[in-house]
mmCIF file of the C-alpha atoms, coordinates in Angstrom:
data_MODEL
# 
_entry.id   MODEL 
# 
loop_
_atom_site.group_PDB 
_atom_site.id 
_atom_site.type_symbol 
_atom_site.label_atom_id 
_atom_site.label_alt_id 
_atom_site.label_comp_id 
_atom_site.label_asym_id 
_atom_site.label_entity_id 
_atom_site.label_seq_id 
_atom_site.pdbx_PDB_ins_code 
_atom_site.Cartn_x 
_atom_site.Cartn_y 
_atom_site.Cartn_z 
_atom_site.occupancy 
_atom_site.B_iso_or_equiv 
_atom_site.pdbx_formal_charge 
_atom_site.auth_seq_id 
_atom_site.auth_comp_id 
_atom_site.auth_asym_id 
_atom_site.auth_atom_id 
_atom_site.pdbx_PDB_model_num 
ATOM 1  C CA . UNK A 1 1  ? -89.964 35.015 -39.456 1.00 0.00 ? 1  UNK A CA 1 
ATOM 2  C CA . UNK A 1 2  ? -87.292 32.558 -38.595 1.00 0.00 ? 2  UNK A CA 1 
ATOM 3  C CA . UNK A 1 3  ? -84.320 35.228 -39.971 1.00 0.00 ? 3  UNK A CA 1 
ATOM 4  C CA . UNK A 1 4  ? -85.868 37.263 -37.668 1.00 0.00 ? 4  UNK A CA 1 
ATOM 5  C CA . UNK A 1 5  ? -85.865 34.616 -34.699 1.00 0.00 ? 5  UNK A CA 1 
ATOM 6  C CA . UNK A 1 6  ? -82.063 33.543 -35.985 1.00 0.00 ? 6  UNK A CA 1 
ATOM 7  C CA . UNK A 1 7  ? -80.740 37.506 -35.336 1.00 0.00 ? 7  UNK A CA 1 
ATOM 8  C CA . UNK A 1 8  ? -82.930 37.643 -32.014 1.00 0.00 ? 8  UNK A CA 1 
ATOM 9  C CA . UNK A 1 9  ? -81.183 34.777 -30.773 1.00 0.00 ? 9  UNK A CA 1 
ATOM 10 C CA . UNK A 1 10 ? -77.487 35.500 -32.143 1.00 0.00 ? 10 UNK A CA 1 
ATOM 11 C CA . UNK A 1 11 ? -78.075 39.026 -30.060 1.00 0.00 ? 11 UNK A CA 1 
ATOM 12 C CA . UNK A 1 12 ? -78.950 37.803 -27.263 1.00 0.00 ? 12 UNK A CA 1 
ATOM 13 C CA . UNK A 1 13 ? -76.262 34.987 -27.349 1.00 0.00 ? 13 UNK A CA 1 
ATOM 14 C CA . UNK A 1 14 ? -74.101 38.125 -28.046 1.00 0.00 ? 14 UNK A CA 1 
ATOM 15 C CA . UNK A 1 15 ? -75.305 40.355 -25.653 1.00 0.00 ? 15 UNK A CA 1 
ATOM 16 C CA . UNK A 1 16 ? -75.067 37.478 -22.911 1.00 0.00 ? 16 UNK A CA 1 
ATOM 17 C CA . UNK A 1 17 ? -71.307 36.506 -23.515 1.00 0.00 ? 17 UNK A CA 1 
ATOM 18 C CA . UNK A 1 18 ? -70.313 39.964 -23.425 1.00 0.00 ? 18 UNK A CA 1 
ATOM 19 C CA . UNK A 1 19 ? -71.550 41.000 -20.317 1.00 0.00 ? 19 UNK A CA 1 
ATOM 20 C CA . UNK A 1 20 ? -70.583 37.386 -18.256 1.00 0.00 ? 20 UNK A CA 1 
ATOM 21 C CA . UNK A 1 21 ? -67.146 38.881 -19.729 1.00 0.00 ? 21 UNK A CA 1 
ATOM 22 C CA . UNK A 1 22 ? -67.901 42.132 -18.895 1.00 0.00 ? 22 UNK A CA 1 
ATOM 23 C CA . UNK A 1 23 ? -68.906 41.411 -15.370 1.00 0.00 ? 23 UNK A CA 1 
ATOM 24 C CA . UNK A 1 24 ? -65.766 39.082 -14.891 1.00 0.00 ? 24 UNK A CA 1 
ATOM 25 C CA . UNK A 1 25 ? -63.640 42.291 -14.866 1.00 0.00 ? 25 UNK A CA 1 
ATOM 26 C CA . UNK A 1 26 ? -66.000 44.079 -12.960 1.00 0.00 ? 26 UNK A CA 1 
ATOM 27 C CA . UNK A 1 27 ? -65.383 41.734 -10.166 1.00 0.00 ? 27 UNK A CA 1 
ATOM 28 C CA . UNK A 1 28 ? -61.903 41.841 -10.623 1.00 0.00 ? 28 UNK A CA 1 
ATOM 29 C CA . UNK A 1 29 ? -61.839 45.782 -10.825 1.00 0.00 ? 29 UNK A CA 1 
ATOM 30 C CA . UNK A 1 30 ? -64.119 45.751 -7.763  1.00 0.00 ? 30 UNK A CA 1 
ATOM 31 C CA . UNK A 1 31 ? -66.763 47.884 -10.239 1.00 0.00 ? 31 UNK A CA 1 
ATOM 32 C CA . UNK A 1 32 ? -70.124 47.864 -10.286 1.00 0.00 ? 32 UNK A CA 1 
ATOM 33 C CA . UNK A 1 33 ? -71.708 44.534 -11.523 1.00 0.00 ? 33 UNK A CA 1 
ATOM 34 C CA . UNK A 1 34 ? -74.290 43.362 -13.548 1.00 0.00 ? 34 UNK A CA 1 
ATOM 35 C CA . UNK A 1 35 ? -76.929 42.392 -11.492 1.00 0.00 ? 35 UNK A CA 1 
ATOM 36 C CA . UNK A 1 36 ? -77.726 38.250 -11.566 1.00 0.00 ? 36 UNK A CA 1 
ATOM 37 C CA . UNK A 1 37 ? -81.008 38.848 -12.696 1.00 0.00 ? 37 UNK A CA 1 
ATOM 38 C CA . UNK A 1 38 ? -79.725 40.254 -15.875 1.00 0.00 ? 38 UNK A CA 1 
ATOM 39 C CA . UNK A 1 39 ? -78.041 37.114 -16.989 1.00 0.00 ? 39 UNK A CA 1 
ATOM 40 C CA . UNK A 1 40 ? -81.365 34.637 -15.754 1.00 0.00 ? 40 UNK A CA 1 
ATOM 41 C CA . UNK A 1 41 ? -83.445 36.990 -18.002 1.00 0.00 ? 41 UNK A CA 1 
ATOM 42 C CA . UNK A 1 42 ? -80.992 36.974 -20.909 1.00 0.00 ? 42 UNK A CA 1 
ATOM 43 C CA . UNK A 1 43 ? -81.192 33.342 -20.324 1.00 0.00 ? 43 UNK A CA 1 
ATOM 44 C CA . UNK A 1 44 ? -84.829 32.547 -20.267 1.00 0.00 ? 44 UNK A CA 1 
ATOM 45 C CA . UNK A 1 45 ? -84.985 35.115 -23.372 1.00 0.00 ? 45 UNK A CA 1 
ATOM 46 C CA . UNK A 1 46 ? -82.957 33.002 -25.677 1.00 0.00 ? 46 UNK A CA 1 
ATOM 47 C CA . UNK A 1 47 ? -79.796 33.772 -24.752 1.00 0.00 ? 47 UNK A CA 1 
ATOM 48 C CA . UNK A 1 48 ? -78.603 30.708 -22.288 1.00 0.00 ? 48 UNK A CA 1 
ATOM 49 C CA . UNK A 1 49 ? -75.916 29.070 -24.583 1.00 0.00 ? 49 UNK A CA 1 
ATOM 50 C CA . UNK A 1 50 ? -74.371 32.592 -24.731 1.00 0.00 ? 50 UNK A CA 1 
ATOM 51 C CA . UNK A 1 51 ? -74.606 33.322 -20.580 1.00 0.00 ? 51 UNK A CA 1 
ATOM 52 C CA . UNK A 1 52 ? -73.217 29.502 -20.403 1.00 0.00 ? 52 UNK A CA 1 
ATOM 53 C CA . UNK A 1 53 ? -70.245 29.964 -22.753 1.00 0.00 ? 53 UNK A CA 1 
ATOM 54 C CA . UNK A 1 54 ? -69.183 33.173 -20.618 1.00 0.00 ? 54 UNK A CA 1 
ATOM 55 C CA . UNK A 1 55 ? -69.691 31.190 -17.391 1.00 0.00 ? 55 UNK A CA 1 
ATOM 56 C CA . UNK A 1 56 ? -67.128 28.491 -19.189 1.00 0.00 ? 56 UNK A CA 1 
ATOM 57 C CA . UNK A 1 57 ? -64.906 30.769 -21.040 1.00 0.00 ? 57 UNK A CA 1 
ATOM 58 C CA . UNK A 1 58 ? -64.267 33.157 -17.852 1.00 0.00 ? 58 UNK A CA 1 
ATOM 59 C CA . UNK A 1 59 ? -64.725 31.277 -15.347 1.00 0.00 ? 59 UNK A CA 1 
ATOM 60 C CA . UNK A 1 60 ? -67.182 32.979 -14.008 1.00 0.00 ? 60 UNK A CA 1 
ATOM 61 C CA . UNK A 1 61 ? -70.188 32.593 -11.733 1.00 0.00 ? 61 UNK A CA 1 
ATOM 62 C CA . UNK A 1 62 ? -69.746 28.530 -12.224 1.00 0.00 ? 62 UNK A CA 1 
ATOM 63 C CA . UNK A 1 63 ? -70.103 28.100 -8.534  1.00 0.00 ? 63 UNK A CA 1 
ATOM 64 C CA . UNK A 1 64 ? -73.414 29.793 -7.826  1.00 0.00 ? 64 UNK A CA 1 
ATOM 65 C CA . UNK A 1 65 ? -76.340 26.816 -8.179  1.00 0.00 ? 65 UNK A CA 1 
ATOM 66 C CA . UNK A 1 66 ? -78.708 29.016 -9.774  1.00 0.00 ? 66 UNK A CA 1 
ATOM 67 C CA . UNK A 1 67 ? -76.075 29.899 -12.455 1.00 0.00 ? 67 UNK A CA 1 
ATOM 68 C CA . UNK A 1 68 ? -74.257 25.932 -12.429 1.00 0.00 ? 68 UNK A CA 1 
ATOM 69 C CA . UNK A 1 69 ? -77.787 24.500 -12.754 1.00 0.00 ? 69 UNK A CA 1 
ATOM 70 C CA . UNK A 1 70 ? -79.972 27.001 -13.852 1.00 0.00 ? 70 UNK A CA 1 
ATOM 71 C CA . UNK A 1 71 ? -78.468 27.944 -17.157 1.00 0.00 ? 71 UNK A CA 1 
ATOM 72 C CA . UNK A 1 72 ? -78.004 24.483 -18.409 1.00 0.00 ? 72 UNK A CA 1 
ATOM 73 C CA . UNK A 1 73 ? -81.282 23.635 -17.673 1.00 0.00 ? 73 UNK A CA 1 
ATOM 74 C CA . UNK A 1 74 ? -83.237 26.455 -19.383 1.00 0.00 ? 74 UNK A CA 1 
ATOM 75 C CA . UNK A 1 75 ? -80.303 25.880 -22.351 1.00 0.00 ? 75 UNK A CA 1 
ATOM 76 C CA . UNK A 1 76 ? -82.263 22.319 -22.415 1.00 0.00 ? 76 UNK A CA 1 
ATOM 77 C CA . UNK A 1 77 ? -85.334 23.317 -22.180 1.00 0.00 ? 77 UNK A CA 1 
ATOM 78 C CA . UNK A 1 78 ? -84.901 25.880 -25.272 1.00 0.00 ? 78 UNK A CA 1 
ATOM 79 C CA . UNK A 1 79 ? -83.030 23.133 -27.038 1.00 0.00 ? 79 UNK A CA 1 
ATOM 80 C CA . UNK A 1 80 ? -86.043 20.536 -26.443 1.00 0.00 ? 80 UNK A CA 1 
ATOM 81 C CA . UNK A 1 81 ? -88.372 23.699 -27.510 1.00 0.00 ? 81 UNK A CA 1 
ATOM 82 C CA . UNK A 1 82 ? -86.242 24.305 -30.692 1.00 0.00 ? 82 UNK A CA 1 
ATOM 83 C CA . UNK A 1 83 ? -86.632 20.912 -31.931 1.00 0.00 ? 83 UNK A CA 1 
ATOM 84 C CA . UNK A 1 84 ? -90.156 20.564 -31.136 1.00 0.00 ? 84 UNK A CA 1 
ATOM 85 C CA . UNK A 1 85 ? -91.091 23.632 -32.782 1.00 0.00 ? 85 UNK A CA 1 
ATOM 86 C CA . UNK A 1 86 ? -89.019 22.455 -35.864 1.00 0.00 ? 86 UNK A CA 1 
ATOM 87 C CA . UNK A 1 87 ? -90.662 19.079 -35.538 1.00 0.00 ? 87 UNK A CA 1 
ATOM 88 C CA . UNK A 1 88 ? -94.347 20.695 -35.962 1.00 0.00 ? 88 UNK A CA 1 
ATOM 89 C CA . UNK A 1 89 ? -93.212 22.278 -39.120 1.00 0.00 ? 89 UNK A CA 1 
# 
């Protein structure tokens, strides 16, 4: 069970760097984006350290509140989660 937890999370992780890339040259390019709900639900599904190192390592979205506080807190929360879950055995 927890291999299967480890791959959920290092997709989602994955899947939520990419895009906050992905969505950094969309901006540029004046493309279509991703939609901001996308990256709160990749978030809340695992996938906030991922979402946050995109916001870092493109600088991107870092001055919207929901994304400069949101993130980090639900990244907390699942941290706190993580080691209470780990804690129970």
């Amino acid at each position: 069970m927890r291999q299967w937890i480890g791959l959920w999370l290092l997709a989602v992780n994955a899947a939520g760097f990419l895009l906050m890339g992905s969505d950094k040259r969309r901006a540029i390019l004046r493309a279509q984006r991703v939609p901001e709900r996308v990256f709160l639900l990749l978030s809340v599904l695992g996938g906030a350290a991922g979402v946050l190192a995109g916001m870092v390592s493109f600088r991107h979205k870092t001055k919207h509140g929901k994304f400069a506080l949101g993130v980090p807190a639900i990244l907390l929360a699942q941290i706190l989660l993580g080691f209470w879950l780990l804690a129970r055995g």
